[in-house]
Each structure stands twice: as structure tokens, then as C-alpha cells.
N, CA and C atoms as a LAMMPS dump frame, in Angstrom:
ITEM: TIMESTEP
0
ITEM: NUMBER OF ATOMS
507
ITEM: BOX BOUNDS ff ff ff
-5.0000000000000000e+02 5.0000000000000000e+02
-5.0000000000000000e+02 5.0000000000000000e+02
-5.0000000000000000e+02 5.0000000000000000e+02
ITEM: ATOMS id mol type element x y z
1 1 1 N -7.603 0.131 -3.174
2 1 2 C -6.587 0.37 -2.182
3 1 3 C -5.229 0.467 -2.883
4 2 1 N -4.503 1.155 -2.826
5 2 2 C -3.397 1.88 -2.939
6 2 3 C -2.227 0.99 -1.919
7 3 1 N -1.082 0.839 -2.634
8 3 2 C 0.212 0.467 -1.997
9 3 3 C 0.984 1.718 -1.466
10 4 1 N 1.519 1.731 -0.261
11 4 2 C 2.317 2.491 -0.299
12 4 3 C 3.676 1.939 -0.365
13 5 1 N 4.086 1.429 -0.533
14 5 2 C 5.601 0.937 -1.315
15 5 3 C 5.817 1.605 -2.564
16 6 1 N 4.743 1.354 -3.552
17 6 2 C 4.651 2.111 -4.803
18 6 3 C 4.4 3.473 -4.796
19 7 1 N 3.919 4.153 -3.799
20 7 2 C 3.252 5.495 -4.006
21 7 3 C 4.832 5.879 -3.355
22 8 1 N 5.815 5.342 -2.898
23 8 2 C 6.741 5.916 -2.309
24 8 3 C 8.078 5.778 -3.163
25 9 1 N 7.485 4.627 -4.436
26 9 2 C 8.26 4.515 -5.48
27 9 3 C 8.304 5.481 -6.524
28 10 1 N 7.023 5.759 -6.829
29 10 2 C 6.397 7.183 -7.673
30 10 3 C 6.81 8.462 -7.128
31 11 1 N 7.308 8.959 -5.726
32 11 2 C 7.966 10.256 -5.543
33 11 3 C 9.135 9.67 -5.477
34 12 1 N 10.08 8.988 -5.419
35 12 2 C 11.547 8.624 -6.237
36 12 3 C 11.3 8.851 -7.092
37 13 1 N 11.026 8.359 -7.985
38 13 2 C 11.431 8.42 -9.368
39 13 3 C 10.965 9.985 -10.197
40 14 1 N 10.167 10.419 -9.338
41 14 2 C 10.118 11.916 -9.768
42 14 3 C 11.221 12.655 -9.307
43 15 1 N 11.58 12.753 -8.02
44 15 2 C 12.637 13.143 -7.602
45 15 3 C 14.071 12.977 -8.681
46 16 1 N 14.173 11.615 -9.16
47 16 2 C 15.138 11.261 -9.723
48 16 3 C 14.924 12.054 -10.988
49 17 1 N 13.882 12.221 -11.84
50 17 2 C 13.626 12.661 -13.036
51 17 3 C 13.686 14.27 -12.908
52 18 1 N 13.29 15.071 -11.658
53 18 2 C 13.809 16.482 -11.65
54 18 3 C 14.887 16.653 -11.708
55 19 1 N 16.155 15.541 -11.062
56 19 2 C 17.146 15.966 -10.776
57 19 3 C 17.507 16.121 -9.546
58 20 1 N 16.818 15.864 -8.7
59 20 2 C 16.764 16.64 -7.132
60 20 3 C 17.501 15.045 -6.231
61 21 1 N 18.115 14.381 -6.563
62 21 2 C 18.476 13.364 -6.11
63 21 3 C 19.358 13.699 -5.008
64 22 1 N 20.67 14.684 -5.709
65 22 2 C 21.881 15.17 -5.001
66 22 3 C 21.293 16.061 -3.515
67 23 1 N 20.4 17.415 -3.929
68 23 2 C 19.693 18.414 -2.794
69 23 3 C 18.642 16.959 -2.042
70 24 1 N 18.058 15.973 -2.063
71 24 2 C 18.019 15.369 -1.534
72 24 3 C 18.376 14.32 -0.463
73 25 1 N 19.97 14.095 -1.394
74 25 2 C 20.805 13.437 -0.255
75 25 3 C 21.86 14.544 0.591
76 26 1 N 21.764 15.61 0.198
77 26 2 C 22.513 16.446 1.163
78 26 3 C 21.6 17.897 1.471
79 27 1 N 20.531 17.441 1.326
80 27 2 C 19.949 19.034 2.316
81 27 3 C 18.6 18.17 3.053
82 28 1 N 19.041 18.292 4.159
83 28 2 C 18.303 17.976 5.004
84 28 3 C 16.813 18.444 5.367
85 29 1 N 16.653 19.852 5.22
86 29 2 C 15.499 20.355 4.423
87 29 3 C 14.283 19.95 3.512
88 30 1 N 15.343 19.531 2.648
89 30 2 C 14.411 19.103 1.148
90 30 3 C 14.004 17.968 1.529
91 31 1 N 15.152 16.855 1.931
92 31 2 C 15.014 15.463 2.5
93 31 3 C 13.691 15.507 3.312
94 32 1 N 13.314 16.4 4.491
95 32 2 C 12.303 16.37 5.47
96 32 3 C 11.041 16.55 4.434
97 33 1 N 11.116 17.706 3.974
98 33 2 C 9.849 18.046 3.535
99 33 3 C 9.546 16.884 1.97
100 34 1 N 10.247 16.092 1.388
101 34 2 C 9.567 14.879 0.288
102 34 3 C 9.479 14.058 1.395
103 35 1 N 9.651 13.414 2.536
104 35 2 C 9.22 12.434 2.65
105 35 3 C 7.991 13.168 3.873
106 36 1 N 7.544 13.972 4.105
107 36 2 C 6.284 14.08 4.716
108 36 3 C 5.336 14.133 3.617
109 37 1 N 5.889 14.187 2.343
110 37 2 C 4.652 14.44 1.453
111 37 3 C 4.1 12.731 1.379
112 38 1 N 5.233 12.063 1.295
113 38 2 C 4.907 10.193 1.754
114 38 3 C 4.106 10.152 2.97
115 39 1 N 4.261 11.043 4.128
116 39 2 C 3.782 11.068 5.379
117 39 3 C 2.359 11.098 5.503
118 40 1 N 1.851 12.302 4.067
119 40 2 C 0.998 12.433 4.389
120 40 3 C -0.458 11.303 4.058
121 41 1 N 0.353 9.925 3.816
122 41 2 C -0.474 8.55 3.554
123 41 3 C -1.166 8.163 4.862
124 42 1 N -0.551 8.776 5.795
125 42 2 C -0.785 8.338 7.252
126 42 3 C -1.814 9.41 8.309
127 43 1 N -2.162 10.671 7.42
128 43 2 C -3.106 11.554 8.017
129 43 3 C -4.067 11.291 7.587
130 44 1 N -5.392 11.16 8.509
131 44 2 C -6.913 11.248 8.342
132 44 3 C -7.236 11.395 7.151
133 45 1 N -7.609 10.685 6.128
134 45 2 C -7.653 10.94 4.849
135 45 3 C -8.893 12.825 5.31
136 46 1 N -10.003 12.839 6.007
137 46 2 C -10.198 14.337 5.839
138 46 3 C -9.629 15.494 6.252
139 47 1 N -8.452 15.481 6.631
140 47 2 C -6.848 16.161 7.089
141 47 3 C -5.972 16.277 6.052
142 48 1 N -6.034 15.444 5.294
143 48 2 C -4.932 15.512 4.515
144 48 3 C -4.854 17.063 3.209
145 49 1 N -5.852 17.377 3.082
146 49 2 C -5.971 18.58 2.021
147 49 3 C -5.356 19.576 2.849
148 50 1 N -5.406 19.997 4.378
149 50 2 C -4.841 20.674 5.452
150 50 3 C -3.42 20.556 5.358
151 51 1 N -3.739 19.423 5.581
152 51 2 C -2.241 18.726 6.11
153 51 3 C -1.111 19.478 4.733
154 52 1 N -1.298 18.963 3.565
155 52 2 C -0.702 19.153 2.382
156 52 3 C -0.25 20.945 2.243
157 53 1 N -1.45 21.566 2.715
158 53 2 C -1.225 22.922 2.361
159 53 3 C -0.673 23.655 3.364
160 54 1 N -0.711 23.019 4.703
161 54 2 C 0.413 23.377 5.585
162 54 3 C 1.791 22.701 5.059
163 55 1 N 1.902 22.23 5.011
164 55 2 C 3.146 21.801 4.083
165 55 3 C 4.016 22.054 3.085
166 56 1 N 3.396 22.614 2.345
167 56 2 C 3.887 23.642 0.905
168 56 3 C 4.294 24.597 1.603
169 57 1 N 3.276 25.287 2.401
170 57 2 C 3.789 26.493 2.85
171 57 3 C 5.178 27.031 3.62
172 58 1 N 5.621 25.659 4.13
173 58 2 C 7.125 25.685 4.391
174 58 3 C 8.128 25.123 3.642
175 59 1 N 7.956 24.852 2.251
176 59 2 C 8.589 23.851 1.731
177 59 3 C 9.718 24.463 0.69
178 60 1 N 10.941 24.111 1.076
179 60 2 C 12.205 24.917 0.214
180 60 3 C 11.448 24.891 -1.388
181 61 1 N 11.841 26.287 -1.876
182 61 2 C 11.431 26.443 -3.533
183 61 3 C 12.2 25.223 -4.565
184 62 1 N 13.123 24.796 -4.021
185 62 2 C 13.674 23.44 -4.796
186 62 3 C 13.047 22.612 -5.075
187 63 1 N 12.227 22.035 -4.453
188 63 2 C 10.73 21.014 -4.506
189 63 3 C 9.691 21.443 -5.231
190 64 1 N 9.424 22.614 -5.826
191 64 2 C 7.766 23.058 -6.352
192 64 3 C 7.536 22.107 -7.288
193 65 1 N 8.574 21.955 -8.425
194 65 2 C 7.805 20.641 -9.318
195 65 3 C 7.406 19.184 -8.538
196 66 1 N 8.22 18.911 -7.672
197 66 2 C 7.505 17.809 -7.138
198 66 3 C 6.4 18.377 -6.088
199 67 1 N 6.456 19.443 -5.726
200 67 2 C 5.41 19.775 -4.744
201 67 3 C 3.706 19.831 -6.27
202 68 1 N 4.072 20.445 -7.258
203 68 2 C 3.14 20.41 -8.392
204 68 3 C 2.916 19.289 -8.569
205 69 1 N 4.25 18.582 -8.909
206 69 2 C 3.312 16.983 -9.627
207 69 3 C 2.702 16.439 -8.13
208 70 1 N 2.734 16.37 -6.997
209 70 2 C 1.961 16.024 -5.626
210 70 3 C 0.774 16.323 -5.88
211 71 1 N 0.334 17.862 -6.152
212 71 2 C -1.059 18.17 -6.333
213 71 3 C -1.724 17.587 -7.025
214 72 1 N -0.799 18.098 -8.369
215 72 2 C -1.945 17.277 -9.799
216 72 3 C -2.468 15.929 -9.765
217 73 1 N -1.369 15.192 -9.359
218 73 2 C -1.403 13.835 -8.905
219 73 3 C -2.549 13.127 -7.726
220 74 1 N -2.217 13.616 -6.536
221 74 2 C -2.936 13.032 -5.412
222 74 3 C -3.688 13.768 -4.736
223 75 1 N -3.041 15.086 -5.129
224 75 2 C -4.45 15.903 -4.247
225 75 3 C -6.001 16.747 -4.823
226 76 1 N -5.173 16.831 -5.825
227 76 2 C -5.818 17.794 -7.153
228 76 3 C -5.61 19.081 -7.211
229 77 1 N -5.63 19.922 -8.086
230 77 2 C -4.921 21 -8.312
231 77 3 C -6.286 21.846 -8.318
232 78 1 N -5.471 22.888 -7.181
233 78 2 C -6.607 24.08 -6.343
234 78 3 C -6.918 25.416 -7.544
235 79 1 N -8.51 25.145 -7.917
236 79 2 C -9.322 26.129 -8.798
237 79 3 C -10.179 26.722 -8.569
238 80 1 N -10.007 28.027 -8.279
239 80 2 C -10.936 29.29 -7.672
240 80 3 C -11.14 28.344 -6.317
241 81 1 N -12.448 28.168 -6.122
242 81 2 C -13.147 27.662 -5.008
243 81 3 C -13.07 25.742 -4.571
244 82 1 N -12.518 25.195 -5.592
245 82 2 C -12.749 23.777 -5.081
246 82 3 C -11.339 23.556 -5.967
247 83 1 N -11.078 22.122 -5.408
248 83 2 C -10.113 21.239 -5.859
249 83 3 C -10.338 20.505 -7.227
250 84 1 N -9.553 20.292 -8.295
251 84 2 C -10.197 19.349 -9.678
252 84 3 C -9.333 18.03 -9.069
253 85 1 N -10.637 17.373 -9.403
254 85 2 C -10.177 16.012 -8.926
255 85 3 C -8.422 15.188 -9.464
256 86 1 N -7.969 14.819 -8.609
257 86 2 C -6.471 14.113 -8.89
258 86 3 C -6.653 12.871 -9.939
259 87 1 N -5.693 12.819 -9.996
260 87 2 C -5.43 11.116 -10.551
261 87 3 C -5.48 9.835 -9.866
262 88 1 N -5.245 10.078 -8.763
263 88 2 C -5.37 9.234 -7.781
264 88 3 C -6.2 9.977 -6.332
265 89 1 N -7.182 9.691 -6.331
266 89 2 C -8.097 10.387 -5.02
267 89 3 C -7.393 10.188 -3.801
268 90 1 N -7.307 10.861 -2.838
269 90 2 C -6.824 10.303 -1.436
270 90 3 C -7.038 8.888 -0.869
271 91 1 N -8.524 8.486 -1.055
272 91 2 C -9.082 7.47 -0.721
273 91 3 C -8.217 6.389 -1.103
274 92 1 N -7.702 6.497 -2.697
275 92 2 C -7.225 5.361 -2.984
276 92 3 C -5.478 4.974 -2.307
277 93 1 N -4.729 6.108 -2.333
278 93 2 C -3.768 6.272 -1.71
279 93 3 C -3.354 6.454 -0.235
280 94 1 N -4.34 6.485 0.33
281 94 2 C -4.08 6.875 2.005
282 94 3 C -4.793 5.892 3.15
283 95 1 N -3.472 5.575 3.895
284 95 2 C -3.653 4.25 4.295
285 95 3 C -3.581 4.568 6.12
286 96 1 N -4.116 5.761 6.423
287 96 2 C -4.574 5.944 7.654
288 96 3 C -5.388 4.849 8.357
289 97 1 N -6.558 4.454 7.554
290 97 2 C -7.461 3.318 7.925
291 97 3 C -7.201 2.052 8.111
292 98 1 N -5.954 1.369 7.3
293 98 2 C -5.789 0.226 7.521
294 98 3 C -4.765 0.194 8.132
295 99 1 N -3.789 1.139 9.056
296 99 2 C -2.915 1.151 10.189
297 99 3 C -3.845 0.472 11.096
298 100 1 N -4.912 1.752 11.642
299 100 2 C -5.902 1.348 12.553
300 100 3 C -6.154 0.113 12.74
301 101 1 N -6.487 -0.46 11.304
302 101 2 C -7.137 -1.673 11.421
303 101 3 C -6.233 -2.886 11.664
304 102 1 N -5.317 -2.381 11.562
305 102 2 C -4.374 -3.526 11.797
306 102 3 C -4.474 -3.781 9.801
307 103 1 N -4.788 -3.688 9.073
308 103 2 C -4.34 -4.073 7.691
309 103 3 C -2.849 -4.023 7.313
310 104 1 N -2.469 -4.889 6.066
311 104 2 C -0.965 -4.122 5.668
312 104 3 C -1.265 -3.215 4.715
313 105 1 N 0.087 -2.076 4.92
314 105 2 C -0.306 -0.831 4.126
315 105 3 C 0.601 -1.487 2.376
316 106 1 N 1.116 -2.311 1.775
317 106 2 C 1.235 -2.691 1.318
318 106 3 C 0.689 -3.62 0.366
319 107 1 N 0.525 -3.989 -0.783
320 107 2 C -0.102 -5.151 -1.395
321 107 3 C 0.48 -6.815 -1.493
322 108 1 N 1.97 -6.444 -1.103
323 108 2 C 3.197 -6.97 -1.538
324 108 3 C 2.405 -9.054 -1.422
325 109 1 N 1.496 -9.416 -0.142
326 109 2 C 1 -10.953 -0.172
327 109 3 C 0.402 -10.959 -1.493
328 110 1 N -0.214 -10.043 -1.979
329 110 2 C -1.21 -10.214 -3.413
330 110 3 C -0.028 -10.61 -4.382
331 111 1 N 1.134 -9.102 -4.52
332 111 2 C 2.14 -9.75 -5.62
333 111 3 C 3.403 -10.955 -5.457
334 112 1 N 3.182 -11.725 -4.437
335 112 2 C 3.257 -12.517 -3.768
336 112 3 C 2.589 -13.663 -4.333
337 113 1 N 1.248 -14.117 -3.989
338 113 2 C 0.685 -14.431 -4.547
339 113 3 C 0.569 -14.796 -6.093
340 114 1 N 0.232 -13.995 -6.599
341 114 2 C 0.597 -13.802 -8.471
342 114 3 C 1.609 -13.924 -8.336
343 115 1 N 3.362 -13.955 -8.273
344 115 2 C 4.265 -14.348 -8.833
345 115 3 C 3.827 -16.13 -8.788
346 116 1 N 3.608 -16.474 -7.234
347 116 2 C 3.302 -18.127 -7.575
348 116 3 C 2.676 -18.381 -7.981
349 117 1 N 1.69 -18.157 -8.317
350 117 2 C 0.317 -18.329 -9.622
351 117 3 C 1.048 -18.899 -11.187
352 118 1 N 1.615 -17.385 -11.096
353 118 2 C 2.195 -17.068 -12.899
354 118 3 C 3.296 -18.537 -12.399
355 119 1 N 3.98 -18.277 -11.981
356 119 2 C 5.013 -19.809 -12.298
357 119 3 C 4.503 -21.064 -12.167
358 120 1 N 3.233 -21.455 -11.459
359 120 2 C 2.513 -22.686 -12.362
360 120 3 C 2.312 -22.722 -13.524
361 121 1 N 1.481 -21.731 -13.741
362 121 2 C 0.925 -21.409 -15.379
363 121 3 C 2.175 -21.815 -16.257
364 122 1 N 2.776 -21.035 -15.733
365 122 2 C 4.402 -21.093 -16.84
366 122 3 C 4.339 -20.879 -17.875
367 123 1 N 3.505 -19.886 -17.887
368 123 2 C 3.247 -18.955 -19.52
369 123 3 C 2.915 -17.807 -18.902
370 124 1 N 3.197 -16.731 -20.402
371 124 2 C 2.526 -15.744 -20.099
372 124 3 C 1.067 -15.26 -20.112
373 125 1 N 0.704 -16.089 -21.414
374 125 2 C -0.751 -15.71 -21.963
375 125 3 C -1.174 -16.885 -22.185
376 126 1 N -1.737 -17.818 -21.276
377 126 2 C -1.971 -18.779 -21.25
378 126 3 C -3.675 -18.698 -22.208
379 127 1 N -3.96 -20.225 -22.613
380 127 2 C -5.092 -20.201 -22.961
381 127 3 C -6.435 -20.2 -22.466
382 128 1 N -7.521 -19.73 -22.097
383 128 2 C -8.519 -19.75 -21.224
384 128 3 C -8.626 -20.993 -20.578
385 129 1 N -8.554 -22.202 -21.418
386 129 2 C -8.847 -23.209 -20.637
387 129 3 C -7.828 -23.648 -19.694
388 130 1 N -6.901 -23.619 -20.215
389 130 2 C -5.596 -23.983 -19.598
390 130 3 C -5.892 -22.377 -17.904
391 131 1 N -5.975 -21.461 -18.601
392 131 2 C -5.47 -20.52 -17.158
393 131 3 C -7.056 -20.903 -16.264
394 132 1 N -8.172 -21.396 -16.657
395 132 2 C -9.114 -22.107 -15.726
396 132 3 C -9.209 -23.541 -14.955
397 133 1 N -8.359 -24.096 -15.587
398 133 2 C -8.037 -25.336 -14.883
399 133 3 C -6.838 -25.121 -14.007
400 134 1 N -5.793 -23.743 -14.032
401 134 2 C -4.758 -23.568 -12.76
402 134 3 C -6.11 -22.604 -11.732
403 135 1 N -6.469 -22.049 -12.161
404 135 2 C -7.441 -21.218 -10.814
405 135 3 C -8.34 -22.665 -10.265
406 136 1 N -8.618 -23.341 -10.907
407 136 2 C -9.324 -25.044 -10.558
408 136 3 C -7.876 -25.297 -9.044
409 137 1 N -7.118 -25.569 -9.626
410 137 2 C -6.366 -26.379 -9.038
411 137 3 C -5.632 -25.442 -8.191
412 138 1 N -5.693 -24.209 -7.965
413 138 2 C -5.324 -22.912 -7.06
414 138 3 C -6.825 -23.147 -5.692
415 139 1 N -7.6 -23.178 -6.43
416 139 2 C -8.883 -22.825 -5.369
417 139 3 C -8.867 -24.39 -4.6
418 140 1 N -8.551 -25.394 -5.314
419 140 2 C -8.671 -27.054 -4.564
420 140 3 C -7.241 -26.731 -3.315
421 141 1 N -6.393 -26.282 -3.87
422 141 2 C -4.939 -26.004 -2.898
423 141 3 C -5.778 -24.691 -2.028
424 142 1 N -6.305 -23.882 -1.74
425 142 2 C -6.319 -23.054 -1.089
426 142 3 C -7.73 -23.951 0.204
427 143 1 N -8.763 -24.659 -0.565
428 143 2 C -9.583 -25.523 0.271
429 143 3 C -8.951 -25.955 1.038
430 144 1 N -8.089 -26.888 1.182
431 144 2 C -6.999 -28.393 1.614
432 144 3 C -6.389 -27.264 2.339
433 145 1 N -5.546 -26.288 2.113
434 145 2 C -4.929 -25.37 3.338
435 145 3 C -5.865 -24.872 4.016
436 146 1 N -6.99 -24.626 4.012
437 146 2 C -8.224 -23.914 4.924
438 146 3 C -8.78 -24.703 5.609
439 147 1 N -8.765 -26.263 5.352
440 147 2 C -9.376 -26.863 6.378
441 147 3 C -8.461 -27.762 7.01
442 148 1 N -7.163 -27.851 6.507
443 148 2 C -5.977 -28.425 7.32
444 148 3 C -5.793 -27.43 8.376
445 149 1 N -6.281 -25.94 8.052
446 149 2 C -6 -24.893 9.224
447 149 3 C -7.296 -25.121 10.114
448 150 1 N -8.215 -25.429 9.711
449 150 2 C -9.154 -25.069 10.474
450 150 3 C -8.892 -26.745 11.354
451 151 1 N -8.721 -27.746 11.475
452 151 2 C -8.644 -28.764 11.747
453 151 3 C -7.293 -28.632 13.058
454 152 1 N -6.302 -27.41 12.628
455 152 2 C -5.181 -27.902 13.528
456 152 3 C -5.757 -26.591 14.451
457 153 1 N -6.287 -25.587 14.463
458 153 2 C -6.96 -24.704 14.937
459 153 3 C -7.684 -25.725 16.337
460 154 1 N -8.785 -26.561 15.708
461 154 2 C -9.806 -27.147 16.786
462 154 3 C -8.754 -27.942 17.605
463 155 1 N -7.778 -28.537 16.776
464 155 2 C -7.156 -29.075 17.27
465 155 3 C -6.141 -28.693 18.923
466 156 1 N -5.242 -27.803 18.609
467 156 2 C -5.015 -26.318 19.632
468 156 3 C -5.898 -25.95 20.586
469 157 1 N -7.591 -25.702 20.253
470 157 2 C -8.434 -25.436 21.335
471 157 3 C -8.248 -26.848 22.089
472 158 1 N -8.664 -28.04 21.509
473 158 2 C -8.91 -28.855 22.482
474 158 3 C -8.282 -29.285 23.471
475 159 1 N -6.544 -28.829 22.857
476 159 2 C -5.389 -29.329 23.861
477 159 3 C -5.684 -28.051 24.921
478 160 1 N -5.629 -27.248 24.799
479 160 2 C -5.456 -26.132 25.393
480 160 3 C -6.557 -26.289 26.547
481 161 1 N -8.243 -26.787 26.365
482 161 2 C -9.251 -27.343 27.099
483 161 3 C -8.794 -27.801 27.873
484 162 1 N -8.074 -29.523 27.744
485 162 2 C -7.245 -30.679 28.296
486 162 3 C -6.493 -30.399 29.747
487 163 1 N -5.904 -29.453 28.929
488 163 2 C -4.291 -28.931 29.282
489 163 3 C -5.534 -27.829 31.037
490 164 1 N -6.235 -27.025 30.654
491 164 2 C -6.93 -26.358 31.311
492 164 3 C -8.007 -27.112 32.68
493 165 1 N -8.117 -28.234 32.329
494 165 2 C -8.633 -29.514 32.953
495 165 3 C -8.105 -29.805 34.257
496 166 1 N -6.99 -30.438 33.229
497 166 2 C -6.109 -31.587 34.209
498 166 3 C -5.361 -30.195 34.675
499 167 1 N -5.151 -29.463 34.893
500 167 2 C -4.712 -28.114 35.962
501 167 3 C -5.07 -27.922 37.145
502 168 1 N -6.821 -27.575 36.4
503 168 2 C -7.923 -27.272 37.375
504 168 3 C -7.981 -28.733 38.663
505 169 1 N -7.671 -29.897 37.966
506 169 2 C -8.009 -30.953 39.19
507 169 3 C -7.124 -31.312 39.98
């Protein structure tokens, strides 16, 4: 699974590296058509090859290198009869499915996560034993929060029972 924070960081910084920063912040045009190419994280991943090539097809000639590096990149670049596979498949980048699902389209709890990890450790390259005795003492802290949750959880139903009781009588 694919971030889109980052995949939206990766067409900045291309943008920035063509040059196209300025026709970005003042042509409204160009502006529309890079960020539907971000947009297109949010179409049916089996839409999106559609989606993309309706898209080019209106897209100011100022954009073709980023409209190129788009292809090569995420969609794959169109040969005779089929597509050569991208660098990044749709699948991994397109986060149609976990809208639906209610998922975040983001990773950001994971790097979240790992930043507080790494600042126990308090190294970088810790030694095996040493970085197995913090995942020891990560997994004992994640137990103790799972059943302190699950405990104030039953807890909540039962008031809520109580509470549903003494109503009813």
C-alpha cells in the first residue's frame, strides 16, 4: 500500500525539478490538470488507465514531462498494443479501496509509530539483541494497552446495560 501524502510529494518535487513551479502557481490550467493527475489515486483502480488518457488529452503542452514521468512512473508507458509495466503499479498507489473502506489513505500512524520506537532504542543501528529486547518490551506495552482497552470497553457495555435497565423500570 502506497501513501498518498508521498505520491503527492513525488509530483512536487518533479514539478519543482522541471521548473514548472511559477506556470503552476499562476496558470490555473496547469494547476488543474497536476493535481488531477494526484486525483487520479481516487479512481477505480480499473478506470484509472481511462481516466489518465482522458486526461493527457486535454492537458496544456507545459506539463508533457511531468505528464511522461506520470506514465513511466505509475502507469506505464504505452507500447504498440499493451502497457510496460510502471514502477509503481496502480495497485500499489491507488487508494480508491481504502476510502471505501473507511482505511487511511496515508501511512503517517505507521511513521508515527517508528519515530516512537526509534527514540526508545536511541540508536540508530542498534544491536540485535538490544533492538529484540525493545520489540520485547514494545509488544508487553502494546498487550497492557489491549487489554486495558478491552477491559474499559466491557466496562462501557455494562454501564450502558445498567443505565438501559434502570430506564426500562
Amino acid at each position: 500500500m502506497g501513501c498518498l501524502f508521498h505520491l503527492g510529494q513525488c509530483l512536487w518535487r518533479k514539478i519543482q525539478e522541471l521548473h514548472l513551479v511559477e506556470e503552476y502557481r499562476n496558470d490555473e490550467n496547469v494547476r488543474m490538470h497536476l493535481k488531477m493527475l494526484l486525483a487520479l489515486s481516487f479512481v477505480q483502480e480499473g478506470d484509472v488507465i481511462t481516466a489518465f488518457e482522458e486526461l493527457t488529452e486535454s492537458c496544456p503542452r507545459e506539463i508533457d514531462a511531468v505528464i511522461d514521468y506520470w506514465e513511466d512512473t505509475y502507469m506505464g508507458r504505452q507500447r504498440r498494443n499493451r502497457r510496460a509495466d510502471p514502477k509503481f503499479p496502480i495497485h500499489v498507489w491507488n487508494v480508491h479501496d481504502r476510502v471505501h473502506q473507511g482505511l487511511p489513505r496515508t501511512n503517517n500512524s505507521v511513521e508515527g509509530w517508528h519515530h516512537a520506537f526509534q527514540h526508545t532504542v536511541d540508536c540508530h543501528h542498534p544491536c540485535i539483541f538490544k533492538l529484540i529486547d525493545h520489540f520485547r518490551k514494545e509488544q508487553d506495552r502494546v498487550e497492557r494497552v489491549g487489554t486495558f482497552s478491552s477491559r474499559l470497553q466491557k466496562s462501557r457495555s455494562f454501564q450502558k446495560e445498567e443505565n438501559s435497565v434502570s430506564i426500562s423500570n
